[in-house]
N, C-alpha and C positions, 0 to 999 in steps of 0.2 A: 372813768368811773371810780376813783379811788375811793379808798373808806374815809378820806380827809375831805372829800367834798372838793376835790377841785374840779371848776368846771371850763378853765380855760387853760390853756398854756401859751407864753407868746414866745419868739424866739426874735431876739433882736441880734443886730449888726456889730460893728464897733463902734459904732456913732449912735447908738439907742435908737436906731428906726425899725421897725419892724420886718421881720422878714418871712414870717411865718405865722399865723395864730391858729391856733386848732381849739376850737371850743365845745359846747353840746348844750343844745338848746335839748329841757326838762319839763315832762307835762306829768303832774302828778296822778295817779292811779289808784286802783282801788286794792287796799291789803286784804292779809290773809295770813294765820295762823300755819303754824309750822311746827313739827319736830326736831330740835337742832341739838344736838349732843346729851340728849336722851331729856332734854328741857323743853317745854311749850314755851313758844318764842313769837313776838308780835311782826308780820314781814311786811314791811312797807314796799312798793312797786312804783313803776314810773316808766313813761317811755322816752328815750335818749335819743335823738338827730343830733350828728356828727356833720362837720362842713363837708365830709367825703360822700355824702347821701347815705350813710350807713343808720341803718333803727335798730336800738335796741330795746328789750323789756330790760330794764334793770329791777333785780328782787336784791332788798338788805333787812339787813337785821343786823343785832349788838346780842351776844351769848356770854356768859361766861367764860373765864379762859379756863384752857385747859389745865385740871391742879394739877401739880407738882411739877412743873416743867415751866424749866426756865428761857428765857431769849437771848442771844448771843449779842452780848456788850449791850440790852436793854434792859429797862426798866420792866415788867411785867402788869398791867393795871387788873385789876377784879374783873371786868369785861375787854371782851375784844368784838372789832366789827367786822362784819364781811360781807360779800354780795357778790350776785353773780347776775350776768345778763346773755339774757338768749336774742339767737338773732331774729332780727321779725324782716330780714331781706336772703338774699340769695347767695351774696358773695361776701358775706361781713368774714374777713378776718380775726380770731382768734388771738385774744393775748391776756399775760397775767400781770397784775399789777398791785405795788406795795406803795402803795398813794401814785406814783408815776408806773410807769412801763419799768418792767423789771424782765420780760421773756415773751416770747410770741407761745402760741399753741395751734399741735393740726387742728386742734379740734373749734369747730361755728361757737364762741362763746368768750365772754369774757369773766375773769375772778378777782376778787378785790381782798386780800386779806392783810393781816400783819405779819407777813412771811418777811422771814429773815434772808436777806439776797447776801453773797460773795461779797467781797470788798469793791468788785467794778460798778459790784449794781448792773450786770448782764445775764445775771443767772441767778438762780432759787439756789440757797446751800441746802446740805445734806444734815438738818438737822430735828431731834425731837420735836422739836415745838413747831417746825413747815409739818410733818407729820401727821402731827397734832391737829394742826387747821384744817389738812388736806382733808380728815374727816367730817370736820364739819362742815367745810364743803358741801363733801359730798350728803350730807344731811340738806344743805340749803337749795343745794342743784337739783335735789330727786325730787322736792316737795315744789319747789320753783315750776321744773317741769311737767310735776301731772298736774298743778293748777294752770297753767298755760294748756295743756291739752283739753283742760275742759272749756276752757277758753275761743281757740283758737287750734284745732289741733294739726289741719295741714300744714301750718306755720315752725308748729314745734317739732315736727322731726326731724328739721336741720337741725337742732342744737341734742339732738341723741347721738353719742357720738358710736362707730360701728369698727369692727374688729379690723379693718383694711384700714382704721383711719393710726390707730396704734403703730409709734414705733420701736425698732428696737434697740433700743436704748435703756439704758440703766437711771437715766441722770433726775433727780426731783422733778420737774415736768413731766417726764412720761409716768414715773409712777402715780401722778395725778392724775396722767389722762388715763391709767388702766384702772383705778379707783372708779372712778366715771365710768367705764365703760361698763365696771363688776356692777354699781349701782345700775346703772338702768337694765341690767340684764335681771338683777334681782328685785331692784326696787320700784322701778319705772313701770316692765313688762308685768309684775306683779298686782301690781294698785293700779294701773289704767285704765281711766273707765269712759268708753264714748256712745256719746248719744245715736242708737243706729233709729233711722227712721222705718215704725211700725212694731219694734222689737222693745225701745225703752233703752236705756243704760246699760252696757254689755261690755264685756273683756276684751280679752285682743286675739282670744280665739274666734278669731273672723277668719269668713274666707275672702282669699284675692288671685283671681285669673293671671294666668302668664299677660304680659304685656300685649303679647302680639294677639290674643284673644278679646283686648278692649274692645266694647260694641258690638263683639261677635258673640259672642253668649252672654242668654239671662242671669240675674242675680239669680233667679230661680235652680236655674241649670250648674249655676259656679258652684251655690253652697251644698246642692244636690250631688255634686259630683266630690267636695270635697267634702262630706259629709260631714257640715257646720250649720248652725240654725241661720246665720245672717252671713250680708256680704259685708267687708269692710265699703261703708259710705264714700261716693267721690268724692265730699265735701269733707271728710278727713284725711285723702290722701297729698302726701307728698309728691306734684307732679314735677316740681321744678330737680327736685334730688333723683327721681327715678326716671328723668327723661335722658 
């Protein structure tokens, strides 16, 4: 999913045969406008099938770069691109990418920016302008995701990422995935808004039964007992992450 548009990669031999090709078959989607570094920004969508069965929503957009802040041994252009994709399966692995694979992440999701990697190209360095992205980012991830919640919301809780998923580490990734997490705890849990049937358009002050209570108590009785007007809808939870 890089911001360069690559949609194959092939790996040959020494003899130029092929030993590997990994591609993603692209069905374009419908956009949506966005906040992305305090700018209204146009987000194109798409969904991505990987040869491994993995779906992704892919959300991008081009913003401005960040001023005054330069890139290690690059050039800097007026805009820069970036995107991010949520998973729409169960086991998609997580990675960050600087046109190719630059680092894995705990976290269900993929990021495409013009992050500056180390010399191996193994890792995100430690600098202003990864920083710099990491916010916009997190601008395109929070706005990605509550439009995917209106969408689809059982789907998009896999790509919320949750405080056991954080590790403890110092190193540029993790502080992108604790960015992410501050974001949907502020920005996500804040602006979420899902359709409850009978009630209309409602927050996420819902109520929801201990597990082991499934089937055994009313919505009536849940939201009666936790003293909430509505229950959180089956039809927006997450059973595959909470089973």
């Amino acid at each position: 999913m890089g911001s360069g548009s690559v949609g194959s990669v092939t790996h040959l031999d020494e003899q130029g045969r092929v030993r590997h090709r990994l591609a993603l078959d692209r069905e374009t989607g419908e956009p949506f406008e966005a906040v992305v570094g305090g700018q209204s920004a146009d987000v194109e969508t798409g969904e991505a099938r990987a040869a491994d069965g993995s779906r992704w929503l892919i959300c991008r957009t081009t913003v401005p770069s960040p001023s005054g802040i330069t890139r290690s041994h690059k050039a800097v252009g007026s805009t820069t691109a970036i995107a991010v994709a949520l998973p729409l399966g169960p086991d998609d692995a997580g990675r960050i990418y600087a046109v190719l694979p630059v680092a894995d992440t705990a976290l269900s999701l993929c990021i495409s920016a013009q992050f500056d990697p180390i010399a191996s190209r193994q890792a995100l360095d430690d600098t202003p302008w990864n920083r710099a992205l990491n916010e916009l980012v997190g601008d395109l991830w929070t706005a990605a995701a509550l439009w995917q919640f209106r969408r689809d919301p059982a789907r998009d809780w896999r790509a919320v990422p949750l405080l056991d998923d954080m590790r403890d580490s110092r190193d540029p990734v993790a502080a992108l995935e604790r960015l992410l997490l501050d974001r949907a705890r502020a920005g996500v849990s804040h602006g979420l808004v899902l359709d409850v049937p009978g009630y209309g358009p409602h927050g996420l002050d819902l109520a929801v039964e201990d597990e082991t209570l499934m089937g055994v108590v009313t919505e009536e009785e849940i939201s009666r007992v936790a003293e909430r007007t509505a229950v959180l809808p089956q039809v927006a939870r997450d059973h595959v992450r909470c089973a």
